[in-house]
C-alpha positions, 0 to 999 in steps of 0.5 A: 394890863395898862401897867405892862403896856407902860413898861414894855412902852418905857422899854422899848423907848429906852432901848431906841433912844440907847440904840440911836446914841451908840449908833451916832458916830462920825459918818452920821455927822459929816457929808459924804466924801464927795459932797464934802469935797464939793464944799471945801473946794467951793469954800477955798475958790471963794476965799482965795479967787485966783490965788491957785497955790492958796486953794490948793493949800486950803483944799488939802487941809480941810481935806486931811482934816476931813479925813481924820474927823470921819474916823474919831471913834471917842468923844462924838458928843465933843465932836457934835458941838465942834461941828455944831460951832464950825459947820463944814470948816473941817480944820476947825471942827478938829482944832476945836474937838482936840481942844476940848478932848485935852481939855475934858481929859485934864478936868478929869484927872482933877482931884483938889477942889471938887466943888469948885469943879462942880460949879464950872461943870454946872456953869459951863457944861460940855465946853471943857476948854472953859470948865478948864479956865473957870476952875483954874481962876477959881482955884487960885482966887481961893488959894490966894484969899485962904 
């Protein structure tokens, strides 16, 4: 009895725990449309004062950006750690995501060398931009001393 209780406990946690990483996406990640708004605007008035033409400029960026980051459907758990590194700079929360997805795509297509990839995935983790550098510099030091 206890053994069943066990399992069905393990399954029922498995399943809630798959459930709520497939259901993460960007919409759980970012404010909503109008609080985002708030922000960008608040954030653009403080940086730029009475510069008009700056705010406006940086509100229609951070704006586009938004816009574009609410509908990434691949990579959220890179888009996580962007969001994570640069909060509500949509701008840079994209520039970053894309980094790191070329990047991620590069480390994947990698064939040479796997235990050097082994160890810059070990040392680096999720931040494929340096799992990218820390295999390109290790690789040419081997190739330079073999």
């Amino acid at each position: 009895m206890r053994r069943k209780l066990g399992l069905s406990l393990a399954l029922i946690f498995v399943l809630v725990f798959t459930f709520s990483i497939q259901a993460a996406g960007p919409e759980d990640l970012f404010l909503d449309s109008d609080a985002a708004q708030e922000v960008i605007k608040e954030q653009a008035t403080e940086d730029w004062e009475d510069d008009f033409e700056m705010v406006k400029y940086q509100i229609d960026n951070q704006t586009a950006a938004y816009n574009w980051l609410i509908k990434v459907e691949d990579h959220i758990d890179l888009l996580k750690l962007a969001k994570e590194k640069w909060d509500t700079d949509y701008e840079m929360i994209k520039y970053e995501y894309e980094n790191q997805v070329a990047a991620y795509n590069w480390v994947q297509s990698q064939e040479e060398h796997p235990e050097i990839m082994a160890a810059a995935k070990e040392k680096w983790g999720l931040d494929y931009e340096m799992v990218k550098y820390e295999y390109e510099n290790q690789v040419e030091a081997y190739e330079s001393i073999n």
